[in-house]
PDB file of the backbone (N, CA, C, O) and the ligand in Angstrom, with CONECT records:
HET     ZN  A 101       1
ATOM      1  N   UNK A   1      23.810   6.101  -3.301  1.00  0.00           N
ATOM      2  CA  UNK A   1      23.156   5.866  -2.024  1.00  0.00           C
ATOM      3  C   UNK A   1      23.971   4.865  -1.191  1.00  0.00           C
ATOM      4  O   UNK A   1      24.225   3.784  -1.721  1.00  0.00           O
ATOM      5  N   UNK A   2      24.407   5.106   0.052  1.00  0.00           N
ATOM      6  CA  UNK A   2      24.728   4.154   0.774  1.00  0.00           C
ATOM      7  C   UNK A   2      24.056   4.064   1.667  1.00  0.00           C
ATOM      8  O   UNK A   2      23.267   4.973   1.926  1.00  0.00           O
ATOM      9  N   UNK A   3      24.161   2.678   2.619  1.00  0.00           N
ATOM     10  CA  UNK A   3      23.670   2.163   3.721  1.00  0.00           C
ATOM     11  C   UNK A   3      23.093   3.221   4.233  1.00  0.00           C
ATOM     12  O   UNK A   3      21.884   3.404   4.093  1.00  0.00           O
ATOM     13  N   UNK A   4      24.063   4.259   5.051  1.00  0.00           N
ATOM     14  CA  UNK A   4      23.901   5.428   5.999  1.00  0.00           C
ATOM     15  C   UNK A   4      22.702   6.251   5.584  1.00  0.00           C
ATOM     16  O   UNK A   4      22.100   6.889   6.448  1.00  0.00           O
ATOM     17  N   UNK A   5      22.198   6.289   3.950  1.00  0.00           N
ATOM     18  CA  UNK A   5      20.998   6.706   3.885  1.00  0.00           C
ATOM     19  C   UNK A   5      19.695   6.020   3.993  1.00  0.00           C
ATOM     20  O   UNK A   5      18.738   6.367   3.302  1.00  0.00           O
ATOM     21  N   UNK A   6      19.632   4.963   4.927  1.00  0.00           N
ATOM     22  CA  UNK A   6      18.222   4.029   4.903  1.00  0.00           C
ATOM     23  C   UNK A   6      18.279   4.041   6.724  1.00  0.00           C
ATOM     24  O   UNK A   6      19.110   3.552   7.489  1.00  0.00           O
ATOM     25  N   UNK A   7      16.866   4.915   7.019  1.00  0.00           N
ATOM     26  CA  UNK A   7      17.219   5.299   8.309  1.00  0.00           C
ATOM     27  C   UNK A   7      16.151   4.219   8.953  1.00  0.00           C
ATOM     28  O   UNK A   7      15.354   3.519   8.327  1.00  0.00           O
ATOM     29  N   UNK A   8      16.347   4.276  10.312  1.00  0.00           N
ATOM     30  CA  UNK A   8      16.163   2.844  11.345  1.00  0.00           C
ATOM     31  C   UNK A   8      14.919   3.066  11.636  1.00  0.00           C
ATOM     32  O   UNK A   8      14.776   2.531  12.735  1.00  0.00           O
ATOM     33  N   UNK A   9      13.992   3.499  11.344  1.00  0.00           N
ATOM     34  CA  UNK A   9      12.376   3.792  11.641  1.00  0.00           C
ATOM     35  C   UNK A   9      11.773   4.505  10.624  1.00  0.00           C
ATOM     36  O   UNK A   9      11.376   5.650  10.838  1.00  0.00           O
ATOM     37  N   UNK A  10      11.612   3.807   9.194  1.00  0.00           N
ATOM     38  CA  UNK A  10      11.123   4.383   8.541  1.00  0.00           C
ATOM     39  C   UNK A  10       9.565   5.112   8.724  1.00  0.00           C
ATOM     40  O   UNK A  10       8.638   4.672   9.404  1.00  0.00           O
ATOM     41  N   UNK A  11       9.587   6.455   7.838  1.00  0.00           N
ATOM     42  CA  UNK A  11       8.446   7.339   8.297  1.00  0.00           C
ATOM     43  C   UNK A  11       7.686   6.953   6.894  1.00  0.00           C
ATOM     44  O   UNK A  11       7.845   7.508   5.807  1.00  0.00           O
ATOM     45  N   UNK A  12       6.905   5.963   7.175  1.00  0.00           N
ATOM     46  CA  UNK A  12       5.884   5.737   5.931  1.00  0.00           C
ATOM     47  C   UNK A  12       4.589   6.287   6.046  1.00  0.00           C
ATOM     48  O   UNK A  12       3.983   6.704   7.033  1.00  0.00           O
ATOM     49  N   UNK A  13       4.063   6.160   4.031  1.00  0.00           N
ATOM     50  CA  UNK A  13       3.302   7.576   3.854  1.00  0.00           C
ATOM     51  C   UNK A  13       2.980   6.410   3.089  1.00  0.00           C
ATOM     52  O   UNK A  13       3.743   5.481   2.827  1.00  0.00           O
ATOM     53  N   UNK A  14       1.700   6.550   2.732  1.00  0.00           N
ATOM     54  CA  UNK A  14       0.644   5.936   1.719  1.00  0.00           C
ATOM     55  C   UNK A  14       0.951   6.688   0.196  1.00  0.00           C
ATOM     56  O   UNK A  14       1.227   7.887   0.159  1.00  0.00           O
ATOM     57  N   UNK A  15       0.881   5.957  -0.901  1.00  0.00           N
ATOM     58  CA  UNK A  15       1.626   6.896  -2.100  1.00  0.00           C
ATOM     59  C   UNK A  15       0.094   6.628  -3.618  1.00  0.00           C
ATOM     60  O   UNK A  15      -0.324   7.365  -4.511  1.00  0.00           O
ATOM     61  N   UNK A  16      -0.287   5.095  -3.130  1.00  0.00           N
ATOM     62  CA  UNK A  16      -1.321   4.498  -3.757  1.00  0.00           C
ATOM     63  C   UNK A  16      -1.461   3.428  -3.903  1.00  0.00           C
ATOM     64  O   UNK A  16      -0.927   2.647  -3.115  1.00  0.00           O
ATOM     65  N   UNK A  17      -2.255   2.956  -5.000  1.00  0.00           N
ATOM     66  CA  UNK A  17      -2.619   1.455  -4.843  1.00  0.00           C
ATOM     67  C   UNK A  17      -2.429   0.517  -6.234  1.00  0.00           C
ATOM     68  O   UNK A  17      -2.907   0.798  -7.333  1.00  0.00           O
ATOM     69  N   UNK A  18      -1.905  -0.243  -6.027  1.00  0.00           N
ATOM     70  CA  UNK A  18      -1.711  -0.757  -7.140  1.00  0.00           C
ATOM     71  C   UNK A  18      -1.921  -2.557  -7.426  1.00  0.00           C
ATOM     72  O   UNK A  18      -1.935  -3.285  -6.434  1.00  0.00           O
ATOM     73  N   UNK A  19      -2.079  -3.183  -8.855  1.00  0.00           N
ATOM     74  CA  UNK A  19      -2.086  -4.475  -8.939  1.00  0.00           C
ATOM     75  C   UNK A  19      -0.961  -4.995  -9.120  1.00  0.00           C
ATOM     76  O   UNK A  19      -0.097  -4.498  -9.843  1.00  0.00           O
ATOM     77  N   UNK A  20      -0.837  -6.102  -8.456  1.00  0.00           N
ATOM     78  CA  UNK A  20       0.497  -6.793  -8.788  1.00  0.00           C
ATOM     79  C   UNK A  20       0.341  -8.676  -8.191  1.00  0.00           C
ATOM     80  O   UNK A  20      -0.207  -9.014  -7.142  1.00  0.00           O
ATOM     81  N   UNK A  21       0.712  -9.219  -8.772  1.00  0.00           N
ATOM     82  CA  UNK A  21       0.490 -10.554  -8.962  1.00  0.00           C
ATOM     83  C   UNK A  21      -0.938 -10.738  -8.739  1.00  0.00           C
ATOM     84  O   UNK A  21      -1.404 -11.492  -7.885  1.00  0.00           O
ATOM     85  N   UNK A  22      -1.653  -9.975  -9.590  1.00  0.00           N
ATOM     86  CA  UNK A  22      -3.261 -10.535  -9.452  1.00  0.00           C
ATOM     87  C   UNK A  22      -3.941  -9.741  -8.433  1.00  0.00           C
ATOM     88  O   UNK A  22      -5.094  -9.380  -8.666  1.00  0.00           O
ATOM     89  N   UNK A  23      -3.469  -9.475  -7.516  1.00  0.00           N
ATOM     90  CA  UNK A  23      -3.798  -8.777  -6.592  1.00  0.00           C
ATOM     91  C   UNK A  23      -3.534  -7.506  -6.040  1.00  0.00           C
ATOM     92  O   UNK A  23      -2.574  -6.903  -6.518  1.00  0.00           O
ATOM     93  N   UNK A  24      -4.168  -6.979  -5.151  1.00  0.00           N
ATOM     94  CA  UNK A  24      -4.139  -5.438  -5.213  1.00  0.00           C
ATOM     95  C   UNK A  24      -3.458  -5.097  -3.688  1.00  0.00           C
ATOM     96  O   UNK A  24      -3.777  -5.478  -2.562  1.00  0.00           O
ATOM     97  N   UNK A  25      -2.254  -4.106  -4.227  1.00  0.00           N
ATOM     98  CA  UNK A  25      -1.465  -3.627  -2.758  1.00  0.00           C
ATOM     99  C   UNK A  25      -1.641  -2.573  -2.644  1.00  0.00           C
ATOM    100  O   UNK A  25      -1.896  -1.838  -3.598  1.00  0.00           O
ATOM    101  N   UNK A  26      -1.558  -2.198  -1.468  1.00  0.00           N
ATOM    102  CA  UNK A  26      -1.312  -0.472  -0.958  1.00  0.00           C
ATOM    103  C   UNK A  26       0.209  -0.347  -1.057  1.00  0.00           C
ATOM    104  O   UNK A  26       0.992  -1.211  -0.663  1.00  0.00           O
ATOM    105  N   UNK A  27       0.586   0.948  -1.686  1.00  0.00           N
ATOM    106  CA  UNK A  27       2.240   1.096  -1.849  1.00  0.00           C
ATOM    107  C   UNK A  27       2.450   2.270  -0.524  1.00  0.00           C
ATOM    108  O   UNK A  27       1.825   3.325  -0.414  1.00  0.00           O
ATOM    109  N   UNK A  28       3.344   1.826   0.269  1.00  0.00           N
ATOM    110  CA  UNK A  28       3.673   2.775   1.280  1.00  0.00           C
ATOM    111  C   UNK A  28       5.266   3.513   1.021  1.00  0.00           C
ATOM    112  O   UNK A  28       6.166   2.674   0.996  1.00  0.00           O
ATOM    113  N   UNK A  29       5.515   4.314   0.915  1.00  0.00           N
ATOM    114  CA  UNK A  29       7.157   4.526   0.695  1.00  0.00           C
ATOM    115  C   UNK A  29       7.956   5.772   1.989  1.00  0.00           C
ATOM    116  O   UNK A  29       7.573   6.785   2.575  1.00  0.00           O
ATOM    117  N   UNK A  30       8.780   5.231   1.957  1.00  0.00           N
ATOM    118  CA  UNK A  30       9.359   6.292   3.937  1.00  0.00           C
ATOM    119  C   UNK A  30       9.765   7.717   3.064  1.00  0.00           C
ATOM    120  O   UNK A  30      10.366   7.949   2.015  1.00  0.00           O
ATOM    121  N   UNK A  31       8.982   8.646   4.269  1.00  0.00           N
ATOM    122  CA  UNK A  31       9.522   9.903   3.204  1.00  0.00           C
ATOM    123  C   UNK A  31      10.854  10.385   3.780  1.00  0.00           C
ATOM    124  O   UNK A  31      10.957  11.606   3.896  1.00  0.00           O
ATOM    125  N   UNK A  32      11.974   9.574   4.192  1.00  0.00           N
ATOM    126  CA  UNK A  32      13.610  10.147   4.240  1.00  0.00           C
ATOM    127  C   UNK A  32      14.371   9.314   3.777  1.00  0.00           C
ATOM    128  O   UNK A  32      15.561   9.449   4.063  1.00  0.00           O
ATOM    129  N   UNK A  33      13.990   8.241   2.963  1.00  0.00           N
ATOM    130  CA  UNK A  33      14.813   7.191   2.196  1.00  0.00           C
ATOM    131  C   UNK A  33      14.296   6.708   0.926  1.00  0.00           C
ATOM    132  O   UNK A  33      13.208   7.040   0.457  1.00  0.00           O
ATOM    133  N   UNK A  34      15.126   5.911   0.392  1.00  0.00           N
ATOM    134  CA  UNK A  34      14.700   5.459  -0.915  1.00  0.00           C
ATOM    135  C   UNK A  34      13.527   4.190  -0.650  1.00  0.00           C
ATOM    136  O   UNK A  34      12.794   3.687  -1.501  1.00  0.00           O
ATOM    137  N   UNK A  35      13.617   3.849   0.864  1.00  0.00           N
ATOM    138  CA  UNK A  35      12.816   2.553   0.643  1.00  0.00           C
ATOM    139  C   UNK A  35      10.839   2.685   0.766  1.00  0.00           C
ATOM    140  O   UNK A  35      10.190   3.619   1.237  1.00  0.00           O
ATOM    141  N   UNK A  36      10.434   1.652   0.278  1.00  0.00           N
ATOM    142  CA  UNK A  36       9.392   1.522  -0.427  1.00  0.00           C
ATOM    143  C   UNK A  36       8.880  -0.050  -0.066  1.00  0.00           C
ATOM    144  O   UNK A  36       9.762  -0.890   0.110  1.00  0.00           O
ATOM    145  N   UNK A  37       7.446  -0.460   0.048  1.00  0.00           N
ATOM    146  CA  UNK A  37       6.932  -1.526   0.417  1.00  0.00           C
ATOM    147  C   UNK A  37       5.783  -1.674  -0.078  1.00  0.00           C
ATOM    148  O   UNK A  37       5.132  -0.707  -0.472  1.00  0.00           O
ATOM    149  N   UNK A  38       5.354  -2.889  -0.139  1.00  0.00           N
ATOM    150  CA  UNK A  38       3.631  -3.644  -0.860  1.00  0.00           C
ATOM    151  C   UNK A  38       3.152  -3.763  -0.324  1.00  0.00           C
ATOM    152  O   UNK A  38       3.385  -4.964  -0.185  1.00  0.00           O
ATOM    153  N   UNK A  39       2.042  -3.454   0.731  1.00  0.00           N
ATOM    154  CA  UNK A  39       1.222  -4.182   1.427  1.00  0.00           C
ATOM    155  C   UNK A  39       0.027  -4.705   1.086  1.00  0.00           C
ATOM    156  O   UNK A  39      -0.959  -3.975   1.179  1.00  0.00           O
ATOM    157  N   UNK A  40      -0.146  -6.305   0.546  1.00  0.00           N
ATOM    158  CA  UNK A  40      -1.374  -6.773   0.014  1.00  0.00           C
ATOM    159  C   UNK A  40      -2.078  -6.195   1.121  1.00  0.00           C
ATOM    160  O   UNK A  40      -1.857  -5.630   2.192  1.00  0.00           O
ATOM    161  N   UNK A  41      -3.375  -6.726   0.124  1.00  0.00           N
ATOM    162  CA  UNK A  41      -5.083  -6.342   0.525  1.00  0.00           C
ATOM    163  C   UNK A  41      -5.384  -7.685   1.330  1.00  0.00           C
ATOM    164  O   UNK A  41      -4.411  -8.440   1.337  1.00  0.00           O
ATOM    165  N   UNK A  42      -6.103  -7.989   1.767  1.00  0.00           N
ATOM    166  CA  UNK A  42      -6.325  -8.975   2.480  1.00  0.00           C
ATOM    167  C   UNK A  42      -7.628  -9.708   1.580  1.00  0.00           C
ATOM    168  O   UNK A  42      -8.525  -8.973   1.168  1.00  0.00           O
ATOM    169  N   UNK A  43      -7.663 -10.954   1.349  1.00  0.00           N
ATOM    170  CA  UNK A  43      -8.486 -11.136   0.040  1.00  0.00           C
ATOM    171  C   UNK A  43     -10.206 -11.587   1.024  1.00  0.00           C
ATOM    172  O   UNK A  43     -11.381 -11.562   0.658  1.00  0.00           O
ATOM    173  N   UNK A  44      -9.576 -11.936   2.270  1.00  0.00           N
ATOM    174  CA  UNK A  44     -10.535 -12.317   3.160  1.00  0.00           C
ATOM    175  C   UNK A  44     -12.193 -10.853   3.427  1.00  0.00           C
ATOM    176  O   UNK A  44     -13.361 -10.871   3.817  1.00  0.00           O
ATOM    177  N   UNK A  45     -11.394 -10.057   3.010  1.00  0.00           N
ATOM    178  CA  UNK A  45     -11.986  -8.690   3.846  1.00  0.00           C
ATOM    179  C   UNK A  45     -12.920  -8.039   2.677  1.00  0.00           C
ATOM    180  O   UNK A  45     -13.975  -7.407   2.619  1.00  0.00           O
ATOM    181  N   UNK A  46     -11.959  -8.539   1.802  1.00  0.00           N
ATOM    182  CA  UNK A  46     -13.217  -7.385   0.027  1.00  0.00           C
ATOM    183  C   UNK A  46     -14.540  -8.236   0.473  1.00  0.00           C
ATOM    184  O   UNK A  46     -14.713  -9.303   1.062  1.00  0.00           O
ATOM    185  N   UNK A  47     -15.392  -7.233  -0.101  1.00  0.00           N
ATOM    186  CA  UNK A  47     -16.825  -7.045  -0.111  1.00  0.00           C
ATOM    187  C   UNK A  47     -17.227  -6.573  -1.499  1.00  0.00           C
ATOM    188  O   UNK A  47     -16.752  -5.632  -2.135  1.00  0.00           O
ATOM    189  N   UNK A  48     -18.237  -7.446  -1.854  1.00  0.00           N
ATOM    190  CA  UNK A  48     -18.510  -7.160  -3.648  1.00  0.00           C
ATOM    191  C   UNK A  48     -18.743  -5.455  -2.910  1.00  0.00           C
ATOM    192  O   UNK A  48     -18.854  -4.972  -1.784  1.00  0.00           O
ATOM    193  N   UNK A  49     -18.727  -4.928  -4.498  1.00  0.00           N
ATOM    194  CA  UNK A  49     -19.533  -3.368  -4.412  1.00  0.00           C
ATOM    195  C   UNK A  49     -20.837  -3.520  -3.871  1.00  0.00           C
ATOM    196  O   UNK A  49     -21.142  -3.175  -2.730  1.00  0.00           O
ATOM    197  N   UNK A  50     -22.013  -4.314  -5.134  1.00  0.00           N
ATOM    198  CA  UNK A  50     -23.247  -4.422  -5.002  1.00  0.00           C
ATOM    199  C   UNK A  50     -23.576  -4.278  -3.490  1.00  0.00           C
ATOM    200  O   UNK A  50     -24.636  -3.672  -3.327  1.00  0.00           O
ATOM    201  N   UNK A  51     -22.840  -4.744  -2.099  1.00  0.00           N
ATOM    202  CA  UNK A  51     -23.319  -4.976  -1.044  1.00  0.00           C
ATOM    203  C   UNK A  51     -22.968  -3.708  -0.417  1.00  0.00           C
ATOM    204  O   UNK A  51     -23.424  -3.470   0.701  1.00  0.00           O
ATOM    205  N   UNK A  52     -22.291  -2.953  -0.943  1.00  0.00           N
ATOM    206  CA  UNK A  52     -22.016  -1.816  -0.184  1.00  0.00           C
ATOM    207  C   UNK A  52     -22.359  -0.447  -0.693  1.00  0.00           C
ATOM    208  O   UNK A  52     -22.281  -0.052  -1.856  1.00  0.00           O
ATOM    209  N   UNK A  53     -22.743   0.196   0.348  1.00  0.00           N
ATOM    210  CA  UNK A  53     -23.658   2.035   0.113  1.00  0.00           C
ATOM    211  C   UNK A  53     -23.236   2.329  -1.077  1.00  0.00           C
ATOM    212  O   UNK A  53     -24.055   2.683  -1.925  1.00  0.00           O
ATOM    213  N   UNK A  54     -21.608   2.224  -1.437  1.00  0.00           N
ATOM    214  CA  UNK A  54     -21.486   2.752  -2.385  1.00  0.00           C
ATOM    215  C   UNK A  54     -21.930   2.817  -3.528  1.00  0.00           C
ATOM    216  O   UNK A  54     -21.661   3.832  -4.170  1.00  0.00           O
ATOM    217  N   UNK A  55     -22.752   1.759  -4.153  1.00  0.00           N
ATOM    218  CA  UNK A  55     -23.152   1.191  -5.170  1.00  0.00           C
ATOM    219  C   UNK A  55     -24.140   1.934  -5.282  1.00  0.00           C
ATOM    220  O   UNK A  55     -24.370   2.260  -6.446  1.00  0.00           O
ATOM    221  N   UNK A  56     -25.211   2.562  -4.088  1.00  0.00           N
ATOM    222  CA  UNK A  56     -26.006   3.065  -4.296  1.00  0.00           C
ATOM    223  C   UNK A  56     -26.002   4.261  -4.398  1.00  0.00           C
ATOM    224  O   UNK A  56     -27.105   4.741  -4.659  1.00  0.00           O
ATOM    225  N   UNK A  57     -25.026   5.086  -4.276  1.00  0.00           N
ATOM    226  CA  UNK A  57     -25.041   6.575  -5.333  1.00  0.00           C
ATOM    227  C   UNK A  57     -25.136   7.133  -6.254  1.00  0.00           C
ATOM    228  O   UNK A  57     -25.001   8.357  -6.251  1.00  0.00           O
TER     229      UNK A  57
HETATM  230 ZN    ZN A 101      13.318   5.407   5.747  1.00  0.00          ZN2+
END
């Protein structure tokens, strides 16, 4: 792989989710290059289950 294959606007795609240092990222990866990124969760924003609809299905 060289340089010339990591193009200037990567086209990122959601791939899944994963834990990593304790915490949980969304993995995004560009679908015309090798590159790939973490995007933490925001720890501010989780909501127990119990409080949400979901719990109640
Ligand atoms: Zn790319």
């Amino acid at each position: 792989m060289s340089e010339e294959d990591i193009c200037e606007r990567h086209a990122w795609t959601s791939v899944g989710v994963v834990t990593r240092d304790g915490g949980v990222c969304r993995i995004w990866e560009c679908e015309n290059c090798p590159v790939w990124t973490a995007q933490p969760f925001d720890a501010e924003h989780e909501r127990s289950w119990d409080e949400t609809w979901l719990a109640e299905r």
